[in-house]
Every structure is written in C-alpha cells, then in structure tokens.
N, C-alpha and C positions, 0 to 999 in steps of 0.2 A: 588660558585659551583652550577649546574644545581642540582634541586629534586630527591630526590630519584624517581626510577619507582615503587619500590617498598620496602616495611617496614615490616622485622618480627618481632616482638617485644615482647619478655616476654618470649620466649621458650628455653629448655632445650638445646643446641646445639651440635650437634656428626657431627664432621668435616670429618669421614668416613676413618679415619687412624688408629683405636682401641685406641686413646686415650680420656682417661676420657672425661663426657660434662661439660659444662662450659653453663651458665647464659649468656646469650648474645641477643641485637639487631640488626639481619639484616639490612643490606642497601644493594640494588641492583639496578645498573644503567646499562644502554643497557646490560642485559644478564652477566654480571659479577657481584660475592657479591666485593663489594670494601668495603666493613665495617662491624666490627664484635665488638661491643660495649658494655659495661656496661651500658653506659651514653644513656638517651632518644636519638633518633636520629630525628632532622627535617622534617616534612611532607608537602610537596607541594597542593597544591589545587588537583594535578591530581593524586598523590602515591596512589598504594592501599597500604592499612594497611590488615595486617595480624596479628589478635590476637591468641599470641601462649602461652598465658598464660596458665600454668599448664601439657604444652605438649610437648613433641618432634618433634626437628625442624632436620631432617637428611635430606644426601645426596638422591636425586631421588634412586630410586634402580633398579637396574641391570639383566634384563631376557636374560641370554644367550642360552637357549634354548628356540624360538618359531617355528611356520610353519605358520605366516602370509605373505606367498610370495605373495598370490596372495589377501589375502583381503586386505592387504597394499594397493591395487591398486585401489580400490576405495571406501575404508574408508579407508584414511591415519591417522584419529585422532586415529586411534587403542583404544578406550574407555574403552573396558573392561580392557587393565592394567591399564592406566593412572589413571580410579577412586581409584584405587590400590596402588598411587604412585609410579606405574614401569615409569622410563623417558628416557631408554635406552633397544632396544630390538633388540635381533640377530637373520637376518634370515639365509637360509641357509642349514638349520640341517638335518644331518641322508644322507647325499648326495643328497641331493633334493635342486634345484635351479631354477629360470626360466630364467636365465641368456640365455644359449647358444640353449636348444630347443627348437621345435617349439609350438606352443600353444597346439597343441592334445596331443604329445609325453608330454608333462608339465602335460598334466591334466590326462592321463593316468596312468604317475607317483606318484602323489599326491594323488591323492583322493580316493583310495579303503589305502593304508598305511597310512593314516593320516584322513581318513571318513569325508570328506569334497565332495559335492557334485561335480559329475563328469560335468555336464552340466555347470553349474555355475562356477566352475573353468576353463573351456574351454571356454565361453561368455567371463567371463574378460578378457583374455591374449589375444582372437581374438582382443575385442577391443583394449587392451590399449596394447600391447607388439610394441615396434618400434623400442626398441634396438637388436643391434646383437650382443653385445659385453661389456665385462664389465665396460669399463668406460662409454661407451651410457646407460646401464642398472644406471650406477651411476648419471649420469647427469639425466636420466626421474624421480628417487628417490627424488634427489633435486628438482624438478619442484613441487611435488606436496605438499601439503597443510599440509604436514607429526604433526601428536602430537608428540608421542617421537621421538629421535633422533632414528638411526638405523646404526647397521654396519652389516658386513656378509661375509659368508664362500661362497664358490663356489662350487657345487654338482659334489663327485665324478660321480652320475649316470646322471648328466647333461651335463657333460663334455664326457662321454664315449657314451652317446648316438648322440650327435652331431657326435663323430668322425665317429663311427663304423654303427650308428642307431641302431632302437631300437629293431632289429630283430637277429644280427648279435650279440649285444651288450649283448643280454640276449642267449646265442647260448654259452652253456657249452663248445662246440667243439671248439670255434674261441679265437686264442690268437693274438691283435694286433700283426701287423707288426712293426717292428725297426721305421716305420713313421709315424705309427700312433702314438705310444707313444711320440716321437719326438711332434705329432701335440697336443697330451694331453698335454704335458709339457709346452707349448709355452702356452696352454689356460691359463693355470693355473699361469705362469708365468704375462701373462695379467693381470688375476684378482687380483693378489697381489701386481702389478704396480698401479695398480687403488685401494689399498687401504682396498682388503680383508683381513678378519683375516687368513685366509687359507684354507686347504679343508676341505669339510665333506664326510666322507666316511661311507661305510656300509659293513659287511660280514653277517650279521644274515638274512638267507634264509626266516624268517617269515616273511617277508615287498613282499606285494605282486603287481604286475602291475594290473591296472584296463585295463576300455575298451574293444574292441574287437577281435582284432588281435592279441596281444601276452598277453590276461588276465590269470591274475595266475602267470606267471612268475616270480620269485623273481626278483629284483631290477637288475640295472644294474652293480654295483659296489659290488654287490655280487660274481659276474662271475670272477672280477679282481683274476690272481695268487698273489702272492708275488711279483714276478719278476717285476709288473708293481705298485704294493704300492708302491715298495720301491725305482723306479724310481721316483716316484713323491712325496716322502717323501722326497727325497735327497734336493730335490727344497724348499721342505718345512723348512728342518733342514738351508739350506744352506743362507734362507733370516731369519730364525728367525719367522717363522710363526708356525701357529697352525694345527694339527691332531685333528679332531674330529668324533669319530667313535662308535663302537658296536663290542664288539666280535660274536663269534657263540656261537649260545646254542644248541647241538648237542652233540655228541658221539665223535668229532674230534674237541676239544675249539682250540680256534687257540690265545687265550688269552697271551699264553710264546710271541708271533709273535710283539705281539704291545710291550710287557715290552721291547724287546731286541732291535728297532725298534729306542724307545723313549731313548735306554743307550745312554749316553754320553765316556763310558768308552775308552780309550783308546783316540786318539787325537780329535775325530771330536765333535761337537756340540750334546749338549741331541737334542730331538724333542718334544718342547713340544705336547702333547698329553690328551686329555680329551676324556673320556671315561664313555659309558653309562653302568650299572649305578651302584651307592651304594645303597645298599636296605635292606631291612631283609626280605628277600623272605617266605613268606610260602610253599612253591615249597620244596625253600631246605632250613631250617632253619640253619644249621652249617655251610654256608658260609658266613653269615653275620662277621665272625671272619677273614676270609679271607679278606672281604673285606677292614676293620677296620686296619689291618696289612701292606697288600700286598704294597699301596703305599708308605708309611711314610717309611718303610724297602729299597724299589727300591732308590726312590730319596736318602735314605742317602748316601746307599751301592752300587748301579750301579748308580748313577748318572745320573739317569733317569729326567724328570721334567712331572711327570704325576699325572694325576688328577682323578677321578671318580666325575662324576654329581653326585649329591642327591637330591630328592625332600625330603624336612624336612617334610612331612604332612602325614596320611598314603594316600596310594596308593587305594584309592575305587576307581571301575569305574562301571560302571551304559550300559545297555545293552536293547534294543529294540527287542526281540525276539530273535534272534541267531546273528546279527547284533554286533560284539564285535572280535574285533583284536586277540583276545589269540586261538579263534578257530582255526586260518591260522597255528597251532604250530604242528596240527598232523594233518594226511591225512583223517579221517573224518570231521573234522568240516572246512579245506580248501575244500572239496568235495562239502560243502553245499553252502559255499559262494563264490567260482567260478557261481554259477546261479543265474542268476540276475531275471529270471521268476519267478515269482511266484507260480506259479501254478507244474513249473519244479521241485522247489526245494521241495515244500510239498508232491511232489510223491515220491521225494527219501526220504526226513525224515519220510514218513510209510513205507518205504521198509525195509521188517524183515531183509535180511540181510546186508543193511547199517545201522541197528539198531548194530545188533551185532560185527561190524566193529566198529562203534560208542564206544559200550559199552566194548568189546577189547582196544581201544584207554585211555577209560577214566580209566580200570583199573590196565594199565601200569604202573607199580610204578615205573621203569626202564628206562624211557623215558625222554628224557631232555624235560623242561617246564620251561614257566614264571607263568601262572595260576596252582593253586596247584590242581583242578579236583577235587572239592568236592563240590558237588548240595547239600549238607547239611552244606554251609559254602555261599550259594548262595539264597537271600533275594526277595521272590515278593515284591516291590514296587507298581507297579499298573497292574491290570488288569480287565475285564469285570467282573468279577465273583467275587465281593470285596470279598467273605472270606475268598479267598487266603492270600489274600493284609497280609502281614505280618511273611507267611508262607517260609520255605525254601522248594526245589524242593526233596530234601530227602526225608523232614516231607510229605510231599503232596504223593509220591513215596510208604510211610509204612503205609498213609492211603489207599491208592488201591492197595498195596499190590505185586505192580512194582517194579522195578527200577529204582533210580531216574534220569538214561539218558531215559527212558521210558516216566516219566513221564515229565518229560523238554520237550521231542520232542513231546510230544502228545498236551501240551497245547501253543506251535509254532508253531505246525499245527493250531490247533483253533484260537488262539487271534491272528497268525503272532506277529505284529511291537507294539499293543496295550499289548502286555505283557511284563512287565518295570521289572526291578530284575539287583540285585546291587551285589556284592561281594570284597571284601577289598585284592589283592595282595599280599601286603609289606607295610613294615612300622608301624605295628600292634602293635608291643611291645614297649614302651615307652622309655626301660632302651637301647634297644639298636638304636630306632632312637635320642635320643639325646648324644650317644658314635658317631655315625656317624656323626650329625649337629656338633661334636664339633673335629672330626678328620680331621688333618694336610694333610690326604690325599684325600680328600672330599672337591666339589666346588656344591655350591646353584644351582640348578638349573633343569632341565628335566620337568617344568611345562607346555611341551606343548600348550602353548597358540597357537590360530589359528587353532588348531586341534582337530580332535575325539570330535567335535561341542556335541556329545548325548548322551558320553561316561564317560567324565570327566570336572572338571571346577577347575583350581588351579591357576588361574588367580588372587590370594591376596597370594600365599606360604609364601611372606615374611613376609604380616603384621601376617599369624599364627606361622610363627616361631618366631617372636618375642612375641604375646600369651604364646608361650610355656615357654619362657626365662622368663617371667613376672610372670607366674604362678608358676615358679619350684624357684624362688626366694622370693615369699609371701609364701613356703610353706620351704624355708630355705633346697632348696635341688637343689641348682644353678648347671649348666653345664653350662652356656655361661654366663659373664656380657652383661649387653646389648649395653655397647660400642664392645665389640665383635663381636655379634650379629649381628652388623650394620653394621661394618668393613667386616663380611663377605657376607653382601648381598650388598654393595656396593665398595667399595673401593678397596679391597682384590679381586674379580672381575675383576674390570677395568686394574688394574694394571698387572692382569696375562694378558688378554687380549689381554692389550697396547690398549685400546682405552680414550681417553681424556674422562672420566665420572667417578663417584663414589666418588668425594669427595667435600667438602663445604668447602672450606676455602677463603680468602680474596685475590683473585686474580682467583675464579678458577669460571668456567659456573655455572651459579646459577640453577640446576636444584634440586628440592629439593621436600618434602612428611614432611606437618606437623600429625604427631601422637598423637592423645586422647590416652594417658594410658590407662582412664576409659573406655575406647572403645574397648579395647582387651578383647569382653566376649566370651559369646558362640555366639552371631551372627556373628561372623570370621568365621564361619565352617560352614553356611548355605548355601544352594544351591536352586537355583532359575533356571527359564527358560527365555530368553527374545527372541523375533524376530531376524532374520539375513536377513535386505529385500535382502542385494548384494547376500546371497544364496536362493533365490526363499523362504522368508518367512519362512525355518526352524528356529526350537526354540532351540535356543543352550542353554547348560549349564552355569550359569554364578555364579559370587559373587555377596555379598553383603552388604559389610560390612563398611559402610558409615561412619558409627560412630566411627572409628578408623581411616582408612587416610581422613583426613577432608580439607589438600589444598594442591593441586600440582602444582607447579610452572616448566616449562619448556623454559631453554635459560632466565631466567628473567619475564618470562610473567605468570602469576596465572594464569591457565588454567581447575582447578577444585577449587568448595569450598561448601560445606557442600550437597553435593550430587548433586550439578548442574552444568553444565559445563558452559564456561561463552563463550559472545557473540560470534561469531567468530572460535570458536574453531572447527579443522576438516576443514575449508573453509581459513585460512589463519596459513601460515608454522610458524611453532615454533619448530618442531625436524632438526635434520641434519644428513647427512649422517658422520658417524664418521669414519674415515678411520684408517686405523690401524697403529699407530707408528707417529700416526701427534698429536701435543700436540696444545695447544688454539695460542702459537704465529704463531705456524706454520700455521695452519689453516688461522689466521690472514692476515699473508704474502700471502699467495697463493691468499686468497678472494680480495688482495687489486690488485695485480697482474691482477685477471681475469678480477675484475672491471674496 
C-alpha cells in the first residue's frame, strides 16, 4: 500500500453524525480518510504528521452564510475562516450573486448592504467576471486556486435585475410580464442544473442600492409580489432545493407568507426554507420565545421543513462614525447615508430640524427595528479626544446636558469616521442564546463573513460556540454535548444542505479542524484589525484565535498549522466547488468523465 499523505494521530475523533468520539488515528490518502485506527499507523518519508494529542480532531466546519462573492475572486484561499477551521463556505446570500449582472449593477448591489468597498468590488468583477451564466460562473470557480471548497445560491436580485434591470427592477410600479418571469424561472432553473443549493432571496426594505443612479433603493427582490416568490419557489419545491430569505421588519411582517410557502401539507412537497434570523433581540426582547417555538411547532404540525440561522455569539457590531447598517431602518439615519459627501452629510447632521427628525425617529418606541436605539447601550471605542474612550453617548449627552442623538451627531460632525463606538444587538443573555444554539429549529450560521469589513468579525462562531459548550460543562450546566455541538456546526449542516461536507468518516473527503480544548479561553472573543490589499488596503475586523484551531486540512492537504499557512496555499486549488445533491462518487464519476 502507497503512504499515507497524511497522519492524525492521538486525537479525540467526532465523525460529525452526533455520535460519541472515539480515540483514533487518521490515515489520509489523495483527499479521502481511508483509516480510522487504534493501532499506530505507518509514516512514509513524505506523510505529514499531525499531532493531535490531547485534542479534537473534527469534521472541517460549515459557513452557510458568507458574502465572499467577490473576494473569492482574488483571494480564493479565503484565510480569515480557514485559520478558523471553516472548509466549506456558501456564497450567494440575502439575494445577492455575481452570477448573471454586470460588474457595476454587482457592485452597486453589494457594497453599501454588505459595506464592502464600492470601487474595489467594481475593479474585480471588471477584471475577472467572463462568465454569463451559471455553469461558466461554476467552471471560472473551479479554475481558481480556491482554500475551502464552496457551494451557492443564486440572487433573487441577481436574477431580477438581469431580467428587468436595475431601474425597472427596483420600480415599485412594474410587475414582470408572464415572460419575464418565464425568463427568471429558466435562470434559475440553470443555476440548479449547474449545481446550486437554490435561491436567495430578500423582502426586508433595509438592504439598500449603492452608487449613483438608483442609490438608496431597496434591493431588487424586495420589489418581488408573492405572485412571482411563489413562481419561483414552485421550481424550488419541485427540484428539492432551498429558500433562503429575510422576512420584513415593518408594520405589514410578511413572516405567515414564508411558513405557509415552506408547508408541505396537503399533497405537494415542504420547501425547504432557511431564514434569517434567531436572535434574542434587544429591540423586542419577548420574541425570542417566538423564535424558540415557531419552528420545531411548523415542521411537526404543518409540515413545514424550515429552519432560522443563528449566530451562537452575541451579536456586537462596531461602527466608524454613522457608518453602520441599522441606520438604513428609519428615515433619518438612511437620510444621512444616502450622502456619500462629506461635507453634504455634516450640513445636514447640524440641521436643527433633521436633528429633530433624528430625535423623533430614535424616540419611537412603536417603530419596527433590529438596533434597539439607545446611545446609553452604545460604547466610544476610539476617538481624538481619549476621555471619551469608554464613555456611552447618553453618559457624554447628561454630561452637556443634551441629548444623547445631540450629542452622537455633534461628535460625527467633529471626529467623522475617527469616532469608533460598538453597541451589542442580540444575543446578550446567556440562558436564552444557548435555548436557541440548542433548538431543533435553529441552524449555525448568519456570521457574515466577507462582509461589513468595520462593523463586525465572527469569522471563528464555531470554535466560540464550542468555548461556550466547554465552559457550561466545567461549570456542570451543559446545554449541548460536544458531539452535538459538532454535529451541528458540521454534519447536521451538510446534510440539510445536501452538499458532500460535514463529516469524517473512512470513506468520506478528509476535510477536517484539529481543536486545543486548552485553547477555548478568552482569546476566542478577541478582535483585531488586519489589511485587505484586494480592498484598497482597508483594515477589516478579524479573529484570532490561534490557539484553539491549530490545523486545517482541506481535500487531504494540511493547509494551516499553528498559525502559519503552509507553502502554496491560496496559489494552488485545494477547495471545490460542491454542487448540490452530488455525493464524493458522483463527483468521482463526472471528474473521470470530463478528464
């Protein structure tokens, strides 16, 4: 028998199915584990060895929610999850794709919803976009030098802005014609022939167009009636694919729309359906109950197959001046970031009455919201004047004797983008984010990677939800075993999915994340800033927690190990594009085929 390529030796093993681990040594030859041992296993001159003594050896783990459409394109190693042990990441999300529009229409969609730079997401697509279509987009995927593998949905406002454009498409007044929907359907039908998980769509009016010409606009797939969801749901239900969406957070939830959408009842097939998000909002704290219910109740009783994302972590995000997504939710803070001038927008934020507009807005208790509007719940991080540094915008507010929308816009006027300030959303309360990490109707996931670069960084979620399972079990007040755990940040995943990833067994893609227990401290929760040169040299939020995934193997190949990435990596392919509903022989068959 030829060498192993590779040897895990000594580690705890979680095969990524929720059952118990077991003591075992890996063998791994061309990208398959073919051996799962008690017994020492043989090492060739050229095997690496992987000591996993004292640690967990698990399946790679499973990011089904990112927005690297466009950095994929040139960093394919994707770094920031891999050091993380993610080996599987889905793009796609929220209806945003770069599949079928053109490179401006792509980056005018992206990058004011997702605060990724508008230039720089237009540079790359001009450069490197050459497919028209979803299997060309799959075939250029394949070509490049990819870290983890990747699979992906197809953007409702991707597909509606090719058909209709992007002026028509965002045009409250225009309902596709019978042919157009006809020419949506057939896209969509493409993309699922070539291997997509299915659509991503969006209703929630806060996701805003960038650029010049239709800036501000909600999205495109916002505009969609019913009549046209549910045309292109029918496709969805009728291959066995996936719904991925957002309800509205307004005064008219359209929430009943997706349950009844997703039933199975009656003859025809559920749809599956995943849905953002589960959370324990500070906004509205008594829907967290709802949330915890609502599914596990549907899928028993309507026969539903629907899911809610969860990020397991709380939900902070971090904000450069008025530069922060949740403003887009009422009509003054979209007022401000519709102006891209500078100079334009600091004239209106001293305008007494767009102050008072402002401070109407924020003391609307009545008003649907995701941020809960409290500048006394809202943290200086950094600014000129350190002795803020520490202070909330309230505290600052009762020291001048303002109001603390008063005193926020006065020191955004001053510092602009140099005044840093953080505030926590969801996920705050302990007892009810670990009822949602451990509810039946809850899937891992909404950790935006690729996204809101300044905002947020949850690019390790899984090795801190497993922190948290570590910690709630030395303190003898368990919610998840940690075969659990693992089951549902990989395997439990894959399998709703249908993409060939999430588990470790003796026949199955060796892609895998060795874990240091002793690594699960408080540096899981640090946040650091690193360069992004592919975005003109801004400093994104990242992780950094080294000391807990210590080696990532992808396809076979050890591709991280104690915080270094190894030769090659980024410059020669080790992910793949995972296509949906194709298992490893399949894949097999096809590659031997094209070869």
């Amino acid at each position: 028998m030829p060498d192993f390529d590779v040897v895990v030796n000594g580690g705890l093993w979680f095969d990524g199915t929720g059952s118990a681990p077991l003591r075992r040594n890996l063998g791994i030859r061309d990208g398959i584990v073919v051996r799962a041992s008690t017994r020492p296993l043989p090492v060739g001159p050229d095997t690496e060895v992987i000591d996993a003594a004292g640690k967990w050896v698990l399946p790679g783990f499973v990011d089904v929610h990112t927005h690297y459409d466009a950095e994929v394109l040139v960093s394919p190693g994707l770094p920031e999850s891999v050091r993380h042990g993610v080996t599987t990441v889905v793009l796609g999300n929220c209806s945003l794709s770069t599949v079928y529009s053109t490179p401006r229409e792509c980056a005018d969609l992206f990058s004011r919803v997702e605060a990724v730079p508008h230039d720089s997401v237009l540079g790359i697509l001009e450069e490197n976009k050459i497919w028209q279509n979803p299997a060309e987009y799959v075939e250029a995927l394949e070509s490049l030098p990819l870290g983890p593998n990747i699979a992906g949905f197809i953007g409702h406002s991707d597909i509606r802005t090719h058909v209709l454009g992007l002026g028509r498409g965002t045009d409250k007044r225009i309902e596709p014609t019978a042919r157009e929907l006809e020419q949506m359907g057939a896209m969509l039908t493409d993309a699922v022939d070539a291997g997509f998980l299915g659509l991503s769509s969006m209703t929630n009016a806060l996701d805003k167009i960038d650029g010049d010409e239709y800036r501000s606009r909600s999205l495109p797939s916002t505009y969609a009636r019913w009549k046209e969801f549910r045309f292109l749901n029918r496709i969805l239900r009728e291959r066995g694919k996936i719904l991925q969406s957002a309800p509205t957070i307004n005064l008219h939830p359209n929430i009943a729309g997706f349950f009844t959408e997703s039933s199975g009842l009656g003859r025809r097939k559920p749809l599956k359906t995943s849905l953002l998000s589960a959370a324990d909002s500070k906004a509205y704290p008594p829907i967290v109950y709802f949330m915890l219910a609502a599914a596990p109740l549907l899928n028993r009783f309507a026969k539903t197959d629907f899911k809610w994302q969860h990020l397991p972590v709380p939900f902070t995000v971090y904000a450069d001046g008025i530069d922060l997504v949740v403003f887009e939710e009422f009509g003054a803070g979209a007022a401000a970031l519709h102006l891209e001038d500078q100079v334009e927008r600091n004239a209106l934020l001293q305008d007494e009455s767009y102050r008072r507009r402002f401070r109407k807005d924020y003391d609307n208790k009545f008003s649907p919201r995701i941020w809960h509007r409290n500048f006394y719940d809202a943290e200086i991080v950094g600014c000129p004047d350190e002795t803020l540094i520490g202070k909330t915008f309230g505290a600052v507010g009762d020291l001048g004797g303002v109001h603390p929308v008063d005193a926020y816009l006065d020191l955004v006027v001053k510092y602009g983008t140099d005044l840093r300030w953080r505030t926590t959303i969801a996920n705050h309360r302990p007892r009810f984010a670990k009822k949602l990490a451990a509810s039946s109707g809850v899937q891992m996931g909404f950790g935006d990677a690729g996204a809101h670069l300044r905002n947020m960084a949850f690019y390790n979620y899984p090795i801190r939800l497993l922190k948290k399972v570590k910690d709630a079990q030395s303190d003898r007040k368990p919610f998840l075993t940690v075969e659990r755990a693992v089951h549902r940040l990989t395997g439990e995943l894959a399998d709703w999915y249908g993409i060939d990833a999430g588990h470790l067994r003796e026949g199955d893609r060796a892609d895998l994340v060795v874990v240091d227990p002793a690594g699960l401290d408080a540096t899981v929760d640090g946040l650091f800033e690193a360069e992004v040169p592919e975005y003109g040299g801004l400093r994104r939020m990242v992780n950094r927690s080294d000391g807990a995934a210590v080696a990532t193997v992808i396809n076979g190949r050890l591709v991280y190990r104690d915080g270094e990435f190894a030769g090659g990596f980024g410059v020669t392919r080790t992910g793949r594009f995972l296509r949906a509903g194709e298992s490893a022989a399949d894949r097999s068959e096809r590659e031997t085929i094209v070869g």
